[in-house]
C-alpha positions as protocol buffer text, in pm:
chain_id: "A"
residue {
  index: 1
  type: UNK
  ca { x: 14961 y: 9898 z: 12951 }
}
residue {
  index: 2
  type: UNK
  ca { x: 14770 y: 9615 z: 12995 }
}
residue {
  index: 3
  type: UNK
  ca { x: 14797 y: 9303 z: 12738 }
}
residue {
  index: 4
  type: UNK
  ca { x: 14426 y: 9160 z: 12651 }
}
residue {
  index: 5
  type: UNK
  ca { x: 14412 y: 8817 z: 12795 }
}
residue {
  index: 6
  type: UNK
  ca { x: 14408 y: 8508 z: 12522 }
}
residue {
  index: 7
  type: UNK
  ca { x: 14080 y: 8435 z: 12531 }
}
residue {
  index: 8
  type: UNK
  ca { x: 13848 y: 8510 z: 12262 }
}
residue {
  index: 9
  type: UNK
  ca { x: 13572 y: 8750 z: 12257 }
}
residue {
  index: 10
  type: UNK
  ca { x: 13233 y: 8606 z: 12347 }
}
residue {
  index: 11
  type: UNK
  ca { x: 12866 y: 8738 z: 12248 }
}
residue {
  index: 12
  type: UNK
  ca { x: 12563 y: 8662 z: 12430 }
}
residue {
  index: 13
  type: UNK
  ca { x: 12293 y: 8411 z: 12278 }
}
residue {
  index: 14
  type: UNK
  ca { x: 12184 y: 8562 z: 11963 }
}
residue {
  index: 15
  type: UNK
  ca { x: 11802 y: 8631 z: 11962 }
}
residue {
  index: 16
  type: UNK
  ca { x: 11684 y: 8709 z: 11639 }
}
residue {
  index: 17
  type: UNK
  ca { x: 11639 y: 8459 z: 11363 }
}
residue {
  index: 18
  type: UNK
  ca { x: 11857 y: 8436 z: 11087 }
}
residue {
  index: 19
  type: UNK
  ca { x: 11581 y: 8575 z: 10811 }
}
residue {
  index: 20
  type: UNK
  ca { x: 11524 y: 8878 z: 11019 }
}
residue {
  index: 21
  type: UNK
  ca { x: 11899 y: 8973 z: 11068 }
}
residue {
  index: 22
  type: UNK
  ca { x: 11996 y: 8891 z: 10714 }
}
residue {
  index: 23
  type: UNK
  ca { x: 11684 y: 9196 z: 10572 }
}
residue {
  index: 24
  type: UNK
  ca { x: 11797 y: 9421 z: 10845 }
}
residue {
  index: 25
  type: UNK
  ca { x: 12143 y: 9422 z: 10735 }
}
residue {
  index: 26
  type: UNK
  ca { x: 12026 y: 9441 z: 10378 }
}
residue {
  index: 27
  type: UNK
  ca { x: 11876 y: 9778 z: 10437 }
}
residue {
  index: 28
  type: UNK
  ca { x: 11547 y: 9659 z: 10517 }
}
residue {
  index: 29
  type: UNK
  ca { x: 11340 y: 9823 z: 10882 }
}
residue {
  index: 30
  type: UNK
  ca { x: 11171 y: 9520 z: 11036 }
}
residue {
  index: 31
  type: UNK
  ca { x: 10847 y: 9477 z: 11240 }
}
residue {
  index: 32
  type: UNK
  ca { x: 10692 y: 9139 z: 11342 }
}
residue {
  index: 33
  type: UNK
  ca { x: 10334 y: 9190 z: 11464 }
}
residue {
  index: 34
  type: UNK
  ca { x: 10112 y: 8922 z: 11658 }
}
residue {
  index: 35
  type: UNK
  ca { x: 9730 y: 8804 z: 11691 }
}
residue {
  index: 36
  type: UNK
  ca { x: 9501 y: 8536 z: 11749 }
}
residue {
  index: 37
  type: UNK
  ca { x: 9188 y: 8448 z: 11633 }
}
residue {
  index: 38
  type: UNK
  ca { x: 8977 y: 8266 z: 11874 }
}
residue {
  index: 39
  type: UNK
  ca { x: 8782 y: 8001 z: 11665 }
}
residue {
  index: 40
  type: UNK
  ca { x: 8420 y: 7995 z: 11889 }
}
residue {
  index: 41
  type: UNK
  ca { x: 8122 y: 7742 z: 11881 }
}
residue {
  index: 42
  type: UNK
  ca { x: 7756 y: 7874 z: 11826 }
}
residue {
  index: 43
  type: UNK
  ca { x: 7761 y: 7882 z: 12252 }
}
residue {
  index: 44
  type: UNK
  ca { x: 8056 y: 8056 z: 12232 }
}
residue {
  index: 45
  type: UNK
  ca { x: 8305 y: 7859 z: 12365 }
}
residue {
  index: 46
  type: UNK
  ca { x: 8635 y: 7875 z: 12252 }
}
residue {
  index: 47
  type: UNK
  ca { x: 8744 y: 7586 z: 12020 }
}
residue {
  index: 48
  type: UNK
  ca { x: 9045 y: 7671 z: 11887 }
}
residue {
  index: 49
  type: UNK
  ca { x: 9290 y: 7949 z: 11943 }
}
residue {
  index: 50
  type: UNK
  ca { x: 9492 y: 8005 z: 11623 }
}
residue {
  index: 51
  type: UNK
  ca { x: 9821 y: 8211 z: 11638 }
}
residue {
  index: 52
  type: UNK
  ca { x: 9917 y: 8438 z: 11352 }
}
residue {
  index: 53
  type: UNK
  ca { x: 10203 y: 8586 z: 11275 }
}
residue {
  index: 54
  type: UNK
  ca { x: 10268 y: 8899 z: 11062 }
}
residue {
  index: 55
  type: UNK
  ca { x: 10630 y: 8967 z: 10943 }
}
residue {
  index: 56
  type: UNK
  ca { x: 10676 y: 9368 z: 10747 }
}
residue {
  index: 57
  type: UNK
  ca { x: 10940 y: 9487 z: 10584 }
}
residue {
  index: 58
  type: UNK
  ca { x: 11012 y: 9876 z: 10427 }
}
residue {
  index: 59
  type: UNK
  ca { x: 11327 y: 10016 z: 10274 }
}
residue {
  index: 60
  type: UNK
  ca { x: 11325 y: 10382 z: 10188 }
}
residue {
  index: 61
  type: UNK
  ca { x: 11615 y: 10381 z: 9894 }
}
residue {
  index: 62
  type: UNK
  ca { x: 11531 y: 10567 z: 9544 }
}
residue {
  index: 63
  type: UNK
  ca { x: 11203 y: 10422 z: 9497 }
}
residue {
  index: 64
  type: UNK
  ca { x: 11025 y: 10341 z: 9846 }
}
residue {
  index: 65
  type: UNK
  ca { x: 10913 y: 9930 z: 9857 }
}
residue {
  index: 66
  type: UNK
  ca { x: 10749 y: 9721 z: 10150 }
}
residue {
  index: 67
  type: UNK
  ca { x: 10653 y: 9359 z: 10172 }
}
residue {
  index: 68
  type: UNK
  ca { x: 10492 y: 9124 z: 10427 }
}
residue {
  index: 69
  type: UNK
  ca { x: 10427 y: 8764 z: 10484 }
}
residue {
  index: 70
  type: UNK
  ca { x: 10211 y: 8599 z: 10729 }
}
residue {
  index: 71
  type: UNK
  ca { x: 10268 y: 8289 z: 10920 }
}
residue {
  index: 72
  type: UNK
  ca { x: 10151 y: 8036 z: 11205 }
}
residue {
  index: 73
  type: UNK
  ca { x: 10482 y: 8085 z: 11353 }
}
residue {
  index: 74
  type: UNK
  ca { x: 10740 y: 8390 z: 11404 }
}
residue {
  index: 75
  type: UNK
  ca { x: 11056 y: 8231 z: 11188 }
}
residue {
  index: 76
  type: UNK
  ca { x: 10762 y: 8135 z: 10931 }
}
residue {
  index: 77
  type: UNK
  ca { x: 10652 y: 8483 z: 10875 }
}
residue {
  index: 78
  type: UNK
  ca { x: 10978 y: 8568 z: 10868 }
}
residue {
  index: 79
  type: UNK
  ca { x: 11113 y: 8303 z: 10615 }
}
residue {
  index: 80
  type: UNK
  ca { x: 10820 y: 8391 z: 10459 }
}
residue {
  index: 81
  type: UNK
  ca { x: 10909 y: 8747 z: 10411 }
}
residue {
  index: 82
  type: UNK
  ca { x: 11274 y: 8652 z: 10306 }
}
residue {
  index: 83
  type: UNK
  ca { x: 11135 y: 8464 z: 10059 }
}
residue {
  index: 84
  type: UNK
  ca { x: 10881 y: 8720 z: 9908 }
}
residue {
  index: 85
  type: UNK
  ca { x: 11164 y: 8987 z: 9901 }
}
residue {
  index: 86
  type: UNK
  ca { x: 11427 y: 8738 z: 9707 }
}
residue {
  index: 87
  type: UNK
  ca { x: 11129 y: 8714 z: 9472 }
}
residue {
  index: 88
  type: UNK
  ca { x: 11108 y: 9043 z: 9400 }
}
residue {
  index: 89
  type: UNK
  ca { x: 10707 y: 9045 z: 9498 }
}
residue {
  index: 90
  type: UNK
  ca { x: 10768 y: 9418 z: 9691 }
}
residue {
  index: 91
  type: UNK
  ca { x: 10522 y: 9693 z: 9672 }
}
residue {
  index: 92
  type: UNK
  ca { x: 10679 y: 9990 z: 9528 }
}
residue {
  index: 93
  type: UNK
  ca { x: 10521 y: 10314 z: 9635 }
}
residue {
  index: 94
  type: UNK
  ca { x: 10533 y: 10635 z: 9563 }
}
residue {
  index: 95
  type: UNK
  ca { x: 10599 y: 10969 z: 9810 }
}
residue {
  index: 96
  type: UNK
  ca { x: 10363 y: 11106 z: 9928 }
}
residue {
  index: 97
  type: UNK
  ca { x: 10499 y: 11415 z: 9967 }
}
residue {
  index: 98
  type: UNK
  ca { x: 10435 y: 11696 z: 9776 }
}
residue {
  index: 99
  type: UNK
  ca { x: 10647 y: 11982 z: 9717 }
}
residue {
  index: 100
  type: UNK
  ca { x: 10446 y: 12369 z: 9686 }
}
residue {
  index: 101
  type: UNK
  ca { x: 10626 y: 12582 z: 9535 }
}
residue {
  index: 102
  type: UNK
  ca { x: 10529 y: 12939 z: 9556 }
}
């Protein structure tokens, strides 16, 4: 059989940011949305186009929570997010689900 050569093991560039791989491996299902709003003069010409980013989070354990943060860039939403979740500012909801019984 073959021995494995002595080089070590080598991953490709990582591409997620640190506050989005640190939820997901706390349990937490990640989505990062993205929009602009388009700041216009009376003529209607474009001024300004400002970027926002929308980081949510959701975690279906005994009591359901999400949480999301909003920023002008994609780590900021998502440090933002980290943050609010550390905090304990998560909106706990309840199932929706109802169970008939007949």
């Amino acid at each position: 059989m073959r021995q494995p050569a002595g080089y070590p093991r080598r991953h490709g560039t990582v591409l997620e940011p640190d506050d989005r791989r640190h939820l997901e491996r706390a349990g937490w299902r990640t989505t990062l949305d993205y929009r602009e709003n388009h700041v216009r003069s009376r003529s209607g010409q474009l001024l300004e186009v400002v970027a926002v980013w929308t980081a949510e989070a959701e975690r279906f354990d005994d009591h359901p929570a999400s949480a999301h943060a909003v920023g002008a860039t994609a780590d900021e939403a998502w440090l933002l997010l980290r943050e609010e979740i550390a905090a304990h500012r998560v909106q706990l909801r309840t199932s929706r689900v109802r169970v008939v019984r007949s």
